[in-house]
N, C-alpha and C positions, 0 to 999 in steps of 0.2 A: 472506606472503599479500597484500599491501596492495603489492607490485610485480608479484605476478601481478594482481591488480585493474585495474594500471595500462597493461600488459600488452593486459588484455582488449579497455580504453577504443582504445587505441591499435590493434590489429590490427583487430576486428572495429565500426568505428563505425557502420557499413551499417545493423546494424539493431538494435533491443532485442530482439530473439527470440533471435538470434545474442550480443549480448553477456550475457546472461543467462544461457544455456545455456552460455558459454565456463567461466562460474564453478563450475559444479559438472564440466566435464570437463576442467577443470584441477587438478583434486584426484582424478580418478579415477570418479569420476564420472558415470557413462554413461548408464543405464537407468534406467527408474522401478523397475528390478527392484535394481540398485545401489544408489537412495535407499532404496528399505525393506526391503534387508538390513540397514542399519543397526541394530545393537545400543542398548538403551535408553541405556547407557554414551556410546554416541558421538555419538545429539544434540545433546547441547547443543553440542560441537564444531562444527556447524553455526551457531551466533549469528554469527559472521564472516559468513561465504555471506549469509544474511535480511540483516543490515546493509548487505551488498553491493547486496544487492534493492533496497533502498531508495535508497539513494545514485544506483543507475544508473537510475531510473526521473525522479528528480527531475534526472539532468543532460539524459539525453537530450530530454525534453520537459516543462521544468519549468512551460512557460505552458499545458499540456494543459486545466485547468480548474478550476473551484472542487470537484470531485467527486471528480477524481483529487487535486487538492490533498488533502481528507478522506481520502482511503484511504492516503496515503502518510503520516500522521499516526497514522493506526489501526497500521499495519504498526510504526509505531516502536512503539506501545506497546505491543504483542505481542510485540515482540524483548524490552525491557526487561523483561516480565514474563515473559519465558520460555514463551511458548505458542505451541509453535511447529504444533502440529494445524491452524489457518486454513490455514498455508502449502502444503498438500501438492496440491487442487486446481492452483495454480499452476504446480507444481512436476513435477507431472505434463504440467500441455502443454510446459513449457520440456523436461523431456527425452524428449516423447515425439516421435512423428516426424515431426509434419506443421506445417512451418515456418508461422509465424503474423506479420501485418504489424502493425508500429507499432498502427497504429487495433486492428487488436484485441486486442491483449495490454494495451493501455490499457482498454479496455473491459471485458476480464475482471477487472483489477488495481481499475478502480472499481466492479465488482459484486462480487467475491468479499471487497472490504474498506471496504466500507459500508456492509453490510446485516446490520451484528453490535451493535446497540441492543436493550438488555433494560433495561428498568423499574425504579429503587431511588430512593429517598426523600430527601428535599430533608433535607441537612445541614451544619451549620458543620465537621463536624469534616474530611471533603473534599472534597465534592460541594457543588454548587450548584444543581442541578436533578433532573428525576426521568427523564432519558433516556439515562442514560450506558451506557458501554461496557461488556461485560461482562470485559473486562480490565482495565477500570480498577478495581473493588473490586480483585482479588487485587495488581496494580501495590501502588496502595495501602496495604492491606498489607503486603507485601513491604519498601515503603520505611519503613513509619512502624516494624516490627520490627527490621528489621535491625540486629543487635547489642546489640539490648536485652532480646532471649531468650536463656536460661542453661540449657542442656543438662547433662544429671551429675552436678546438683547435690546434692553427700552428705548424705542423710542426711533428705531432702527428705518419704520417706513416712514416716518412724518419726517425722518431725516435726508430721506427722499426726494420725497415730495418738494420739501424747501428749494432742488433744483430742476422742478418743473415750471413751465407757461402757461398752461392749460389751468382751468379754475373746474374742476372739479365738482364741485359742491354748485354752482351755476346748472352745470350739466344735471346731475342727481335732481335739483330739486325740481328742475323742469319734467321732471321722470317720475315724480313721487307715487304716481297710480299706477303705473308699470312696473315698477321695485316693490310695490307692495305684493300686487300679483303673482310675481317671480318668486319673492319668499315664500309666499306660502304656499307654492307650487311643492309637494311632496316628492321625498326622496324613497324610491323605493324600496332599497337599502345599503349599505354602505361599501357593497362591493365596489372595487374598480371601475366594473363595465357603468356599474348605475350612478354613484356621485359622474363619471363622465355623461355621461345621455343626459345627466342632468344640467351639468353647467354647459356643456356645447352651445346649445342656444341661446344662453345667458350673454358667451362671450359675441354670440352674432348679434344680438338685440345691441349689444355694446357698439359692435362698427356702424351700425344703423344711424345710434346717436352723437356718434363722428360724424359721418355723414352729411347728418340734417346741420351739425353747428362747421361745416364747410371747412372742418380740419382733413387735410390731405394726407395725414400720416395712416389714414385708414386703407387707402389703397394702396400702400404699400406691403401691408400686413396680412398674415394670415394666423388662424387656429387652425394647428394643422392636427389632426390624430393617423397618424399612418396605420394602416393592416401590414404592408409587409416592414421589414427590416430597414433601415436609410442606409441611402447610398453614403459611401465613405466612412463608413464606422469599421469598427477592428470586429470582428469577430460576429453575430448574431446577436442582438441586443435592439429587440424591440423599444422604441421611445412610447410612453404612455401617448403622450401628445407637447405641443411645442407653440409658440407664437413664432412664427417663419416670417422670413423678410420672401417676397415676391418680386425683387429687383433685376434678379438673374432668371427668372421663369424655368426652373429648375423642377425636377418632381421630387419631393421628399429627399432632399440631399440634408447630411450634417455641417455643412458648408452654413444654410441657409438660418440655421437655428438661431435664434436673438435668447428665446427662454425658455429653455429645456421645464417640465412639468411629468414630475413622477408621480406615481397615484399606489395606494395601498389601503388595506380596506376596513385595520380599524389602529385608535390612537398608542395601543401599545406596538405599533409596529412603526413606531417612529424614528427608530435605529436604520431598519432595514430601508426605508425610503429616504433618509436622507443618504446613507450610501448608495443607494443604488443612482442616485441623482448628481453625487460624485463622480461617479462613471463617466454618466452622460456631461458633466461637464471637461471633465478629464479628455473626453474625445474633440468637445467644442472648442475647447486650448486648442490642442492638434490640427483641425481644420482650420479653426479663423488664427491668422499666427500675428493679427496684429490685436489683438484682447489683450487687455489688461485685468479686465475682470468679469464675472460670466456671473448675470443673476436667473436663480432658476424657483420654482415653487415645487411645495412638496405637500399634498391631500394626505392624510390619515382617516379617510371617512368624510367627513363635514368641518376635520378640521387642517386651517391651512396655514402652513408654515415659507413666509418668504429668505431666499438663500439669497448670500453674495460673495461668491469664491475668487481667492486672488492667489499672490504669490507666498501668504505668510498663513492662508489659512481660511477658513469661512465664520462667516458671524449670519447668524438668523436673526431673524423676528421672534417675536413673542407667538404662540399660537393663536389664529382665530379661529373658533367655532362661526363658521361662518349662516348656522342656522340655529345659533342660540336666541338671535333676537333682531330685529330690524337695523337696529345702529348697527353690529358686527356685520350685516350683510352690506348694508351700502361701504361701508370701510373696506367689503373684498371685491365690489366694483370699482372702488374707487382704484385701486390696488391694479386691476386689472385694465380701466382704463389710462393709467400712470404706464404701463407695459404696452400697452398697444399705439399711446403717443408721442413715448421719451424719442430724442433722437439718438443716434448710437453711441454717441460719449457718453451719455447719461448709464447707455445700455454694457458699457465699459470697454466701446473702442477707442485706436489708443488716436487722438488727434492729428495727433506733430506725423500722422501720415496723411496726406492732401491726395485725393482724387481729382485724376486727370480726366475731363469730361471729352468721350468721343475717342478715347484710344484704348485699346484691348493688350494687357498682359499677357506673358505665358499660360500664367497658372489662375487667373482670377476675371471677374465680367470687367474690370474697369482697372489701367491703369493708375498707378499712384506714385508719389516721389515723396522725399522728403528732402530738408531743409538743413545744412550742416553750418556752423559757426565757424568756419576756416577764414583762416586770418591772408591777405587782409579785406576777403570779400566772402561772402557770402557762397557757398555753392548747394546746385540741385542735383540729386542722384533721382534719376530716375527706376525703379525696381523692376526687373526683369524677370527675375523667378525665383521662388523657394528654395533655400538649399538643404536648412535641416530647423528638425523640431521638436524641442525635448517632449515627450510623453509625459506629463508630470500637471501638477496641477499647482503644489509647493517647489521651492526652493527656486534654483536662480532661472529657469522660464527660458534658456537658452534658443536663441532663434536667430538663424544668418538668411541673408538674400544675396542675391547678385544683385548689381545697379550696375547702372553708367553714368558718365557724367554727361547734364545736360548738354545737347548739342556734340557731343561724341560719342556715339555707339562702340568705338574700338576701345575705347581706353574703360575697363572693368575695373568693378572694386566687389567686397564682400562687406555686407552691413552687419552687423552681430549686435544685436539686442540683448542684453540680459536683466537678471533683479538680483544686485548685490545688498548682503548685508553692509551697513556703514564701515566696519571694523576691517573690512577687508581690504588688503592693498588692492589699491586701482588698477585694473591691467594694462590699460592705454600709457600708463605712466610706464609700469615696465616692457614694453612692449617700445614704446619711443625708444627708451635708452638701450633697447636689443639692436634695433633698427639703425637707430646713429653707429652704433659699434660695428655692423656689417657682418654682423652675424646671417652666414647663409644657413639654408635648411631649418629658418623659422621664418613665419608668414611676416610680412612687412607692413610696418603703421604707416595710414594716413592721415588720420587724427581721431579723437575721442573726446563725448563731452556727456555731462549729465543732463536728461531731458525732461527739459520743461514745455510746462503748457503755460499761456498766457502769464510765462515768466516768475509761475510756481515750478519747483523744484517735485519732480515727480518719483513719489514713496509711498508705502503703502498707508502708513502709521495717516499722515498728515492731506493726501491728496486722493487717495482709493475711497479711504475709511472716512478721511475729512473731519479725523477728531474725533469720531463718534467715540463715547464710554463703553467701549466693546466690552472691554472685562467685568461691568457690572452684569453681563453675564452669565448663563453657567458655562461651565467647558462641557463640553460633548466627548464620549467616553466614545471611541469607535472601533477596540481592542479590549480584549480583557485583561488583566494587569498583567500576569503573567505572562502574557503571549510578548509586551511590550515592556518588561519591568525597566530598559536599560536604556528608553526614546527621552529624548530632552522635551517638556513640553513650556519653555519659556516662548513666549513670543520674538520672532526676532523683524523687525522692521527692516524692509526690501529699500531698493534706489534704483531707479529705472536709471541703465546706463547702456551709452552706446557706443561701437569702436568699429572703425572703419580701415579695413587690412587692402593692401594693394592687390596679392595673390588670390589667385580662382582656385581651389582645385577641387579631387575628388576624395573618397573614401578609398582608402588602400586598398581597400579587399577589391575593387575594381580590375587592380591588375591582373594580364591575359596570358600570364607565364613564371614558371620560376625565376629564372632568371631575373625580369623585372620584379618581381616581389623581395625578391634579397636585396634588388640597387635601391629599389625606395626605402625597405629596412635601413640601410648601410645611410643612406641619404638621415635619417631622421635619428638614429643614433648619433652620426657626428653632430647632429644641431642639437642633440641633447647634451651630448658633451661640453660643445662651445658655451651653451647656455650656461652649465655647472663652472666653466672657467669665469663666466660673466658675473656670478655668485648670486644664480638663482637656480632652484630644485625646480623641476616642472612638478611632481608629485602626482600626473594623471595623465599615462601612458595606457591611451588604450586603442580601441579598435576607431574610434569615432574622431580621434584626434592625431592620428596621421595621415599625409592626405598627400598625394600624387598632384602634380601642375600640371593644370590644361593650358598653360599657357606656353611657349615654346620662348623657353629658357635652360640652355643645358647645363648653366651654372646652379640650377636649382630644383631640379627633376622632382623631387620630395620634400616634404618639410613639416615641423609640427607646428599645429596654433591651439591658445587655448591654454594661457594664464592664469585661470579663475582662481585656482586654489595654490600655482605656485608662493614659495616660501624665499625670500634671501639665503644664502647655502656658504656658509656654516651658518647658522641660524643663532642669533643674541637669543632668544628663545626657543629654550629646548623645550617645551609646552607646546610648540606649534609643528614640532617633527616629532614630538610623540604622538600627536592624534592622529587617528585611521583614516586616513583619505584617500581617493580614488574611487574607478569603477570594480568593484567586488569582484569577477570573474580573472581579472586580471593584475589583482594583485598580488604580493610577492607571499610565500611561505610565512616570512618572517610578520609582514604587517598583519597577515590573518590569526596568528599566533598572537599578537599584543606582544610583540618581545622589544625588542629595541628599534630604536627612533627610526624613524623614516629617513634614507638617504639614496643619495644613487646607485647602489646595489640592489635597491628593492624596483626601482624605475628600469634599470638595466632587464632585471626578471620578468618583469610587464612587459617588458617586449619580445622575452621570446612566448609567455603567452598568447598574446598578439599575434605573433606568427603561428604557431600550433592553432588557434584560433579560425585563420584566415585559410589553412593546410585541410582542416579539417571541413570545414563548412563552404566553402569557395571552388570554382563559380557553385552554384545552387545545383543545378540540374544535374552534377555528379554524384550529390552526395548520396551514400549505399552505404553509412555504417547510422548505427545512433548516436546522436551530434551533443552537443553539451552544454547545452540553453538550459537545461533542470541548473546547472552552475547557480542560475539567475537569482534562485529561492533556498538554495540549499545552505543548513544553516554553517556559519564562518568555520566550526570545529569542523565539522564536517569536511567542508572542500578544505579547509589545510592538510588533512588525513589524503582526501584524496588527490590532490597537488602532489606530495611528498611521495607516493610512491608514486605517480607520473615522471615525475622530475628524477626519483630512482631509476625506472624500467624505462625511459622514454620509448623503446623501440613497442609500447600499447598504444601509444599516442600515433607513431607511426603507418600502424597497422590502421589505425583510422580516417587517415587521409582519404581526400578524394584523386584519382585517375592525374587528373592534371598533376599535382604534385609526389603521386605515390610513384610516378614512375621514373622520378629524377633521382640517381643514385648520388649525385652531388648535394642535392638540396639534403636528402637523408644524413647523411654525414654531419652536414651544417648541422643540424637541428639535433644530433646523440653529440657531437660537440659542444655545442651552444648549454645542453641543456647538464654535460659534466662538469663546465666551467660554473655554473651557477650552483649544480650541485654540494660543489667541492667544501670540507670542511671550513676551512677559512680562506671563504671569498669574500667576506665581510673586512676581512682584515687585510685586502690585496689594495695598494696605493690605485688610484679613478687612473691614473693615467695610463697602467701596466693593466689594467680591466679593459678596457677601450679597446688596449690597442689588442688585446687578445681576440676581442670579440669581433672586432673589424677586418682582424687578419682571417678567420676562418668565414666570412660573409664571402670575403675578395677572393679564397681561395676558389670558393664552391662557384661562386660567378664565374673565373674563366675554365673551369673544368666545364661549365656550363658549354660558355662559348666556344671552346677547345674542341666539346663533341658534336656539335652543329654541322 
């Protein structure tokens, strides 16, 4: 394939319409009527061809523009995520029959793959902003899975079951002329619409015989199948159907969801419906933010596969054919009535959070508190409201609230839930010892403890999974090799851990003026600094982890939080300042490159992308140029190239500001400043203390020039 590619380049150079079109009738290929014969089976055989697309678009005219530049960045991430739906408009003038020039196949290539931005929420775990691609969550996905979901694994519901109350097999046999009925009630065929028409009623016959054996958990539940879209999901993303909680009498909310159920219509499409089921757990993370783990089902026809996704990963069931035989069918009632009875720990909410009956939260139908080990008594935080929530389905699950403490409304804390690997330092531990030392402009410790339930120690490995033999088996491939040659897929076992910070605040990008956006910059640089005196690197300077105080304190107007992956600085291990850590959009030149170790000149650069970030994109209702959320997906070579001449020319950066900021001749200065000093041959080799002070002196100049012109 890659010598007919070469083939192509070489025969037909005249035009892109012509060598475009050579690629699919060199494979036989003729007709728009030849491309959508294509059998579901033989798409993806086409990822060659779309690759092709790409490559020839960027040789033939790779200076086209900054627009076609974005659409040939989009198309890659479409390829790697396998969506290959965008491409068929194209694909249709390439072989249809009316020869098209250069300028317009460019023209179509920049509208048909930049006008595909749908809305999701600013988070550490991939995103950076709230305008990404709608291929970038499932990409996402795809990569963060890959090989760390366990298909087959034996034994997986009966391991279940062992923590259920309900006797099952009691219920069924009382049912046995009814279940025989129901099986052999015929499936019309294995479309989506009809395996659901089919089992709908199944699952209502099921609440029925709740009902009669005077279990309650039946009126709390529903089978729900929505027609339109659910409320609070990210973007358009019909749910097949779901078992809904009815607690809050909500109408189709993603709030409500207990067990998300994807459907698909025959067993080779078993890839496709277990990601797509990933999604929809991915959004039930986001909504319910005290989940620990989210089980969901997935139909290929008649056959059905149970899911349980946590912080390290997914493991399924074995498949049943749930209309091979009599015994597999009761096994998928039972199944079904196990989901319509469990309570919600079972369901994977997370306990050690106690509902408060008769009082109303900000953000939820029913307040709740939790229970903290502070010495030398006990205390209750009561939960106020949500404050952030990583988008993610793996890794550490990061989730803060506001509380108060019992019986004091005035006096605030922030709750911060995360899932640490074992191996990593504690951050409660370094976060004390910041906090003892009076280090301002970093958030302040009020204690941290590992959370248990009924005085197990809560992980995934030992209390999610509960030991099951996950690895006997198979790993679930959700990437093709090459898309992901360079992903770790070792298991890494979570630690539910909790850390309680005394400061409230907000999201920097919050701020309502230049002037305040440099004193909060100024603010969290020096607590960066102090920290490096304190000999720890923070290592994850980004948009989400500097934060404004709502509380009124002039000693501390700004400040950073957010530990997770700081390092001791100088580091006994240079292994752990050589690996690539941070959020990608905002990391340094250097770290995208893989050149030398990670230190505070690479964190110092994170901030001023931080700022360019916040310049550019901030407040919202300004922005008038195209913003720089494709960052999110774009691969590491890539944005280092395009970094390095920003950081040359900054005054293009400039030019892209929104009104609020574009009109401060101070702040501009600051920021072709900011961005010389970082430029500079050897800033790597300038002593932290003579960087600092450099970079503080030009923040404090541009502030009173600020206020000077007021």
């Amino acid at each position: 394939m890659a010598q007919n590619a070469d083939n192509a380049i070489e025969q037909e150079p005249q035009s892109l319409y012509h060598c475009l079109r050579h690629i699919f009738t060199s494979e036989g290929i003729n007709t728009v009527e030849d491309y959508n014969g294509l059998d579901e089976k033989g798409k993806p055989s086409m990822k060659t061809e779309y690759r092709l697309l790409q490559i020839h678009m960027l040789t033939v005219n790779p200076g086209y523009g900054q627009r076609h530049e974005n659409a040939t960045i989009e198309m890659l991430s479409l390829i790697k995520s396998g969506s290959f739906e965008p491409f068929k408009p194209i694909v249709n003038v390439i072989l249809g029959n009316e020869v098209k020039s250069n300028r317009e196949m460019y023209d179509l290539i920049a509208k048909e793959f930049t006008d595909l931005t749908s809305p999701s929420p600013i988070t550490t775990a991939s995103f950076a902003d709230s305008s990404n691609l709608r291929s970038d969550l499932l990409l996402t996905l795809k990569l963060e899975l890959d090989q760390i979901m366990y298909k087959d694994v034996p034994d997986l519901v009966e391991h279940l079951f062992r923590h259920h109350h309900v006797d099952f097999a009691e219920i069924l046999q009382t049912h046995e002329t009814s279940i025989q009925q129901m099986y052999n009630e015929p499936i019309d065929d294995t479309s989506e619409a009809s395996v659901l028409a089919w089992i709908t009623p199944i699952v209502e016959i099921c609440f029925s015989w709740l009902k009669e054996a005077g279990l309650k958990e039946q009126l709390s539940r529903a089978w729900a199948c929505p027609k339109g879209y659910p409320k609070g999901i990210e973007g358009k993303r019909r749910l097949d159907c779901a078992i809904v909680s009815l607690s809050l009498k909500r109408s189709s909310h993603i709030e409500d969801v207990l067990v998300p159920v994807e459907l698909k219509k025959k067993d080779y499409d078993d890839r496709d419906a277990n990601l797509c089921l990933a999604r929809y757990v991915n959004q039930v993370f986001v909504a319910q933010p005290t989940r620990s783990y989210v089980i969901g089902l997935t139909f290929c026809g008649s056959s059905m596969r149970l899911w349980q996704f946590d912080r390290s990963g997914a493991i399924g069931s074995e498949s049943l054919d749930i209309k091979k035989d009599e015994d597999n069918f009761s096994k998928f009632l039972a199944i079904i009535l196990f989901l319509l009875t469990s309570n919600k720990q079972v369901l994977g909410f997370d306990p050690s959070f106690i509902d408060i009956p008769g009082q109303a939260s900000t953000d939820t139908g029913e307040s709740q508190m939790i229970q903290i080990g502070t010495e030398p008594n006990r205390q209750e935080l009561i939960i106020d409201r949500l404050l952030f929530r990583a988008q993610s389905i793996c890794g550490r699950g990061t989730t803060c609230w506001q509380a108060h403490l019992s019986g004091d409304e005035l006096t605030k804390f922030v709750v911060k839930d995360s899932w640490q690997p074992d191996h990593r330092e504690v951050e409660g531990d370094m976060l004390r010892e910041v906090t003892e030392k009076n280090i301002r402009h970093m958030a302040r410790y009020h204690h941290h403890e590992q959370v248990k339930v009924a005085e197990q120690i809560v992980d995934v490995e030992s209390y999610v999974r509960a030991g099951i033999a996950f690895t006997n088996g198979e790993k679930f491939r959700t990437t093709d090799q090459s898309v992901n040659s360079t992903h770790s897929y070792d298991f890494t076992n979570r630690f539910h851990r909790r850390l309680i910070l005394k400061d409230v605040g907000e999201s920097i990008r919050t701020v309502d003026s230049p002037v305040r956006l440099l004193e909060a910059l100024e603010g969290c640089i020096k607590g960066h600094q102090e920290l490096l005196g304190l000999g720890y690197l923070h290592r994850d300077i980004s948009l989400a982890n500097l934060m404004i105080n709502t509380q009124n304190d002039p000693e501390r107007k700004s400040f950073l939080i957010d530990l997770d992956v700081a390092i001791r600085y100088p580091s006994p291990n240079d292994q752990a300042r050589a690996t690539r850590t941070g959020t990608k959009v905002f990391m340094s030149i250097n770290l995208l490159a893989g050149k030398d170790a990670h230190n505070f000149v690479d964190d110092l650069e994170s901030f001023f992308w931080v700022l360019i970030w916040i310049c550019i994109h901030y407040p919202k209702h300004q922005r008038t140029t195209p913003n720089l959320t494709d960052w999110n997906q774009t691969p590491m070579e890539t944005l280092l190239q395009i970094k390095r001449g920003f950081l040359a020319h900054p005054r293009d950066l400039t030019a892209k500001f929104t009104p609020l900021y574009k009109q401060s001749k101070a702040l501009i200065t600051c920021v072709l400043l900011f961005a010389e000093i970082m430029a500079g041959p050897s800033v790597r080799k300038l002593d932290s203390a003579l960087l600092y002070h450099q970079i503080l002196r030009i923040f404090k100049q541009a502030q009173r020039e600020m206020i000077e012109g007021q």
